[in-house]
N, C-alpha and C positions, 0 to 999 in steps of 0.2 A: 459495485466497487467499494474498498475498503476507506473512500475519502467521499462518500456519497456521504447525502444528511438521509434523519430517519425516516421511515416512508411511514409511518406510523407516529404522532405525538406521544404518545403513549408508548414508544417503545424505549423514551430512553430517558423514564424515570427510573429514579433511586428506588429500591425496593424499601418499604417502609417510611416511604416520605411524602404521603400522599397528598396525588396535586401537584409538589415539583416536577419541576421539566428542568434536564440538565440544559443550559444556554446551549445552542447551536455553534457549531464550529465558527461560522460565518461571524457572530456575538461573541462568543470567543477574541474573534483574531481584531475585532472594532476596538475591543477592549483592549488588549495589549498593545495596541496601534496608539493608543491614548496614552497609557501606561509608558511607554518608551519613547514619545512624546515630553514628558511631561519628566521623564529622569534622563531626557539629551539637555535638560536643564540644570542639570546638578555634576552629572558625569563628564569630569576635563575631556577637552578633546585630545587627539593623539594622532601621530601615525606610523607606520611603518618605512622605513626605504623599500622600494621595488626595486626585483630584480626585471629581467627583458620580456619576460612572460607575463607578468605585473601580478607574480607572489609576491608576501610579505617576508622581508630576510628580518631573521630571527635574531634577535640583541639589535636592534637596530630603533626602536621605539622611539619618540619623542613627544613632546607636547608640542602642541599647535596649535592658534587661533584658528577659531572655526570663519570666524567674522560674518557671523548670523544676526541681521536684527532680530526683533520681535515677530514685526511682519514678514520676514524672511521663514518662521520656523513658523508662524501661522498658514502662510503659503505650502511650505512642506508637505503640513498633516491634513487641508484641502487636497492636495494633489496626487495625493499618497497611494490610493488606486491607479489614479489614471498612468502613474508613473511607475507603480507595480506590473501595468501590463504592456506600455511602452516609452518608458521616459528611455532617455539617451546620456549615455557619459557624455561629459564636454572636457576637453583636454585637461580641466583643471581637476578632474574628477567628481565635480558636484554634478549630480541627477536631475532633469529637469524635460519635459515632453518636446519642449521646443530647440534643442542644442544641437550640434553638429558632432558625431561621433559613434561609439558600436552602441548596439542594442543595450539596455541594462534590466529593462522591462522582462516579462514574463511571456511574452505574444505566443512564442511556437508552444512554450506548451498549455498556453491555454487554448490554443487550438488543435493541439495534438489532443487535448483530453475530449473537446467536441468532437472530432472525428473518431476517435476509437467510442465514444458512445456513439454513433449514430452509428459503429459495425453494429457493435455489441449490442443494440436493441433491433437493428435491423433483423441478425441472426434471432433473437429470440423471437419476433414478430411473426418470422415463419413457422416458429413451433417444431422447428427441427430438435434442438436440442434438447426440450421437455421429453419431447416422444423418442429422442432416444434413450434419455435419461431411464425413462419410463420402462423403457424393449427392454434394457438390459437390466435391470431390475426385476423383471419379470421371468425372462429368460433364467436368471440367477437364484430364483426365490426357492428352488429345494436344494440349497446349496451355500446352506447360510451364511457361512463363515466368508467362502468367496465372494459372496453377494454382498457383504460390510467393506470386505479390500476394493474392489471394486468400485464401490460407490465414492469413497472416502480418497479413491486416485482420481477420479475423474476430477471430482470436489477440488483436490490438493492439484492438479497441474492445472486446474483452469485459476486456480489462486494464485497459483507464483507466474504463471504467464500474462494475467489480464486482469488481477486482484480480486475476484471474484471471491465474495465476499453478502452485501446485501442479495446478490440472488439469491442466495441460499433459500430466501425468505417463502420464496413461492415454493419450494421443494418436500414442505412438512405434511401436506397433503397425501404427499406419495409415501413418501420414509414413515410418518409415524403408524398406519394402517399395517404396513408391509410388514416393519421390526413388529408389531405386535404378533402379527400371524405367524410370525416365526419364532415366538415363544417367548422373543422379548420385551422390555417395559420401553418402556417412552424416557427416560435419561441415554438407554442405546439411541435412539432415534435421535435426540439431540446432540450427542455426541458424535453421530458419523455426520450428518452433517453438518455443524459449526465447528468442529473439531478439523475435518476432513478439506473445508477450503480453510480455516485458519491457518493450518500452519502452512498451509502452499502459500498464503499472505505471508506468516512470518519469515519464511525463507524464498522470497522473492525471486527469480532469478531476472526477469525480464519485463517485470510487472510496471506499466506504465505509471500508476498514480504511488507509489513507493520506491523501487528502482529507479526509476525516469524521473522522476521530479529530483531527487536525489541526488542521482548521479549530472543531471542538470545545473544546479545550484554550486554543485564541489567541481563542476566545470569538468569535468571526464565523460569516456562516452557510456553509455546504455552497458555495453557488454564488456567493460572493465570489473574484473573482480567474477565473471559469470562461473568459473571454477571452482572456486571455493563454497560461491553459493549453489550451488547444485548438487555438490557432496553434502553439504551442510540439509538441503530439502531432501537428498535420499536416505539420509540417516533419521531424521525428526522427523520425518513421515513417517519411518519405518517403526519408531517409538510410540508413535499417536496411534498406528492403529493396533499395534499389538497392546496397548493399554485399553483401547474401546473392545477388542477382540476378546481379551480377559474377564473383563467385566460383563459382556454380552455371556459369556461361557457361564459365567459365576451365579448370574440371574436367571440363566436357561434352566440350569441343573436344580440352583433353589430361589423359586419367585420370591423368597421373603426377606432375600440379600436382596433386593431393589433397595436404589435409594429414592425413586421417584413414585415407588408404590404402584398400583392398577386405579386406574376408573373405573366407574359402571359405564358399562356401552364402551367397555372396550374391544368385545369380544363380534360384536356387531360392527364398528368401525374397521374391525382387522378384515371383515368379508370382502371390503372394498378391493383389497389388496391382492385378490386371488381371480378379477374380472381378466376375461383374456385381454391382452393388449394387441394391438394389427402390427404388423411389420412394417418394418423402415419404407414409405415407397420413395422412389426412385430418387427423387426430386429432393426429399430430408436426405438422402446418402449424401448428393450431391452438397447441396448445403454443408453438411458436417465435414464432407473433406474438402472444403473448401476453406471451413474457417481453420482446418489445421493445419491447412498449408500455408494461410496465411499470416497465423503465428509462428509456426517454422518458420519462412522466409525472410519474417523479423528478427528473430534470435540469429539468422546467416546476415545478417544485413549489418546488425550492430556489434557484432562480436569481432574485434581485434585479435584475430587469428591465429598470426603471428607471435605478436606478442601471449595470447594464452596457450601455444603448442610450445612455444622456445623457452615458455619464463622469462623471459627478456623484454620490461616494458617499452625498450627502446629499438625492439627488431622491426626490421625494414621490412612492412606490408607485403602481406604477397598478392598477387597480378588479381588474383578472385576477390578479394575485399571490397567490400564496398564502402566502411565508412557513415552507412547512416547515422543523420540526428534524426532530431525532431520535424525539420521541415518536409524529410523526405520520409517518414513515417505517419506523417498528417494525409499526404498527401492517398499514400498508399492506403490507407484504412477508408477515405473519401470513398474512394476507387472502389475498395472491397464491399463496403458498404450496397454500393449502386450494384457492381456484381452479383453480390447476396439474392438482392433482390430482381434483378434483372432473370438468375436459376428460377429462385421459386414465383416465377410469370407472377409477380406480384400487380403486374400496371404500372405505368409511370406514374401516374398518378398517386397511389399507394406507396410508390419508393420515393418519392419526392418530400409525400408527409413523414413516411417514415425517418427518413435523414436527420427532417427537421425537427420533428419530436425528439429522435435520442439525442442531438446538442441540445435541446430543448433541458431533457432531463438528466443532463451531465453539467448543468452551467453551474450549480451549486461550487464540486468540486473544482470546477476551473476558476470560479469566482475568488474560491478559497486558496488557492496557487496566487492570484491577483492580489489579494488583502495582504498575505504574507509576504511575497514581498515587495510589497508597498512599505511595510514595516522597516524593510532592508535598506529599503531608501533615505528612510527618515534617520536610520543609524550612521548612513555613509555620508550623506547632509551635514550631517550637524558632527560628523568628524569622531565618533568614538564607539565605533567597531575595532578600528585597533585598538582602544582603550580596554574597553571588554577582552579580547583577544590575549592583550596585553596582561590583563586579570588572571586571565585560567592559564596562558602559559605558565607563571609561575607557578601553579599550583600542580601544573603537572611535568611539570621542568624534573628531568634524572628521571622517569620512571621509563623501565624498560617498554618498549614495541610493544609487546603482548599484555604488559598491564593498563599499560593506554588503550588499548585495543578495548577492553575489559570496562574503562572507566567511561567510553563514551558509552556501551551498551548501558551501565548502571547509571549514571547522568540523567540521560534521556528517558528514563523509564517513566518519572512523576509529570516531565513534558509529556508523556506520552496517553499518562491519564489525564490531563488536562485537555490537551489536543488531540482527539481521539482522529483525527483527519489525520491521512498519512499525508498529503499532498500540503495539509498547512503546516504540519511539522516538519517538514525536512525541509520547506524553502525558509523556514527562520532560522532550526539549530543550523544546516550545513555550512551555509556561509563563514561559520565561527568554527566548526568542525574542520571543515574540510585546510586551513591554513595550518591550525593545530597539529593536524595528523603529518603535513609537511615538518615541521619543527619535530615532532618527535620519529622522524622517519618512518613512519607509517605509511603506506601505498593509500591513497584515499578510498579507491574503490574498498578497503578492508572498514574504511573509516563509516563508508556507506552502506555496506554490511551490517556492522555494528549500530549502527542508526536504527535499520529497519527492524532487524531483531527486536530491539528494544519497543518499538511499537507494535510489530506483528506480538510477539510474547502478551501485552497490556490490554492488546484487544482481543484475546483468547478470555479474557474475565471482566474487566472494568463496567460498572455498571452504566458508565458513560458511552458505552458502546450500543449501536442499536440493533444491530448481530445479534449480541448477547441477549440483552432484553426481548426483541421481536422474537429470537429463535425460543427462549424459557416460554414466552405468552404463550404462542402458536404449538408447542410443544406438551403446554400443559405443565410444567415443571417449575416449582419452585429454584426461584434463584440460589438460594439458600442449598436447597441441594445438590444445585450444579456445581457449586464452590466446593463442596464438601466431593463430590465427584473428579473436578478438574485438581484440584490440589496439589494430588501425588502427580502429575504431569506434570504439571508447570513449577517444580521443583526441578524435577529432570532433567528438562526442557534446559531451566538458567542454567545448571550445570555446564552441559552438554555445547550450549551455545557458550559459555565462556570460554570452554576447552578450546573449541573452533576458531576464535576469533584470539585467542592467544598464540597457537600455533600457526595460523592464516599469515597475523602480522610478522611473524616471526622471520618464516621459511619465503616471506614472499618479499 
């Protein structure tokens, strides 16, 4: 997932810094947790009036005593986790584990992100979806150019549907032998795959730890906004691979346009590439349409129907809707999980570990949903979220829909290299986003759109990403020429994604 930490120390050093390790997301969000902290000190407090839904009405600001002692705001930043993942509003609006009132903590989705890891490793545990990976890739190998679209779809809707993302990591095994034997260098191979689930990350549709976290925080559901992002991933798909496609043609015809050059033993590693592979049995089909139906079923589950066939965000549900959050999507992945394995006669015993290990190795990112907003607590605490708030409205006060739309995508972008986690970047910006986009009339879901882009786009390059770096290592490729590679994309790319999110806000 594209909010996991790196599986490799080593994958997410700076290239030419040797020995640094960029901090960890988790180091990261301790930091800025102290940091704003530390300027709830200096920063007046403020608030807004609420309206009945308890937005913030716009011209309405004032200052307020916070009436924090010392030990009141030392209590805070002690608590500050525990109340990121279940402190409770109290009528007066301060946060605190022990109060009477809604949720304000992070719980469903830090347990929705446990339970979609313990699918998502479950499914891989059977090895279904390597060895399908693997069939059609082999099946595809004289047929090269469908065999790069291919690969680079699968990649892209398992990114915008499940953020799929560090899997990538085990997949170089297969892809770099393969593009060689098929006449290309090893920058193709990097490119269909971190290319190929990146921008299914960047144009998210349904994507738990980006979408979900997101769309969670701005208080809307999961499938608000799935329209625009779906047009938006069949167009920037269709860009990403006809650029890997170009370039794969360009290196084909003359090896010495590589930008990643040849190894020795590369002609000996491509051999790999040509072993026959066994067909799907019975038991991997089973598995593979089962995890796709259980992503389908989430995308019918969370999609606001209605309102995305009428355009209308206030049409009246129709009778098939279901409405899912978070609770009832934890719940379902549990289920699916135990299913998975229950197909491939794994043993109870075997599916019980398995469960446990994928929450096991998905706690980083839910940790990191927890840290952040824990942060959110300390802001709403000590009273100057509307003050902040209060900040950037002016600054983006008079500008039209579609340039607001524009200013959160570019905003976010240096958040985005900082906080390479999608899951701890959007539970800090949206809080402040998602009000904003109300004031300049903006549909939030466009607002969370704009959010994700701007991260999905950053982790396409940032050397703070462990994608990038693990996929350059394992790939053999200097980073240096992947930059020189990705370039002319991720020019395109911003374009492409501005136009969208100006027109999105606009017409929506």
């Amino acid at each position: 997932m594209s909010s996991a930490e790196p599986p490799d120390p080593a994958a997410g050093r700076r290239p030419g810094r040797g020995g640094f390790v960029f901090p960890s997301a988790l180091t990261v969000l301790v930091l800025v947790t102290l940091a704003v902290w530390l300027l709830a000190f200096l920063i007046p407090s403020g608030a807004y009036d609420r309206d009945r839904d308890g937005a913030p009405v716009q011209g309405t600001y004032h200052r307020v005593d916070a009436e924090l002692s010392f030990l009141d705001r030392l209590n805070d930043l002690f608590l500050a986790p525990v109340n990121g993942l279940y402190g409770i509003r109290g009528e007066d609006g301060a946060v605190a584990p022990d109060l009477t009132g809604e949720l304000y903590g992070a719980a469903g989705v830090f347990l929705y992100v446990l339970a979609i890891g313990a699918f998502i490793t479950m499914v891989f545990a059977t090895g279904a979806l390597n060895h399908g990976i693997e069939r059609l890739a082999h099946r595809l190998r004289n047929r090269s150019a469908l065999l790069i679209v291919a690969i680079m779809l699968v990649f892209a809707v398992l990114g915008t549907v499940s953020g799929f993302a560090e899997e990538t990591l085990g997949f170089y095994g297969l892809v770099v032998p393969l593009m060689l034997a098929l006449g290309y260098d090893r920058m193709t191979a990097l490119g269909v795959t971190v290319l190929g689930a990146g921008v299914g990350v960047l144009t998210s549709t349904v994507n738990p730890f980006a979408t979900g976290v997101a769309s969670s925080a701005a208080d809307i559901s999961l499938g608000d906004g799935i329209v625009l992002r779906f047009v938006m991933w069949v167009t920037l798909t269709a860009v990403t691979v006809t650029h890997v496609l170009l370039y794969a043609r360009r290196v084909r015809r003359d090896p010495e346009r590589s930008l990643s050059g040849f190894r020795s033993g590369d002609r000996e590693l491509a051999a790999e590439s040509r072993r026959e592979v066994p067909p799907l049995a019975g038991v991997e089909r089973a598995v593979l349409t089962t995890m796709v139906l259980v992503f389908t079923f989430m995308i019918f589950a969370v999609v606001p129907w209605s309102a995305a066939l009428t355009g209308d965000a206030d049409a009246e549900p129709y009778g098939f809707e279901l409405g899912w959050y978070f609770p009832q999507l934890a719940a379902m992945f549990l289920v699916a999980a135990v299913l998975v394995g229950m197909i491939a006669r794994m043993g109870e015993q075997r599916v019980s570990e398995t469960v446990v290990r994928g929450a096991a190795d998905f706690i980083a990112p839910a940790l990191v949903v927890v840290l952040a907003r824990g942060v959110t607590v300390i802001m709403n605490n000590s009273m100057i979220t509307d003050t902040v708030l209060h900040g950037v409205e002016g600054a983006v006060k008079g500008t039209s829909s579609g340039i607001f739309a524009i200013l959160v995508f570019v905003v976010n972008l240096p958040l985005a290299f900082l906080i390479p986690s999608t899951s701890g970047h959007a539970t800090l910006a949206m809080p402040i986003i998602a009000p904003l986009a109300d004031f300049a009339g903006v549909p939030r879901a466009v607002a969370v759109t704009a959010w994700q882009a701007s991260s999905g786009i950053m982790n396409l390059w940032v050397p703070t990403s462990a994608v990038i770096m693990g996929g350059c290592a394992l790939a053999k490729v200097g980073y240096h020429r992947y930059i020189r590679f990705v370039l002319p994309l991720l020019g395109l790319l911003f374009v492409l994604i501005c136009l969208f999110l100006a027109v999105g806000a606009t017409i929506t």
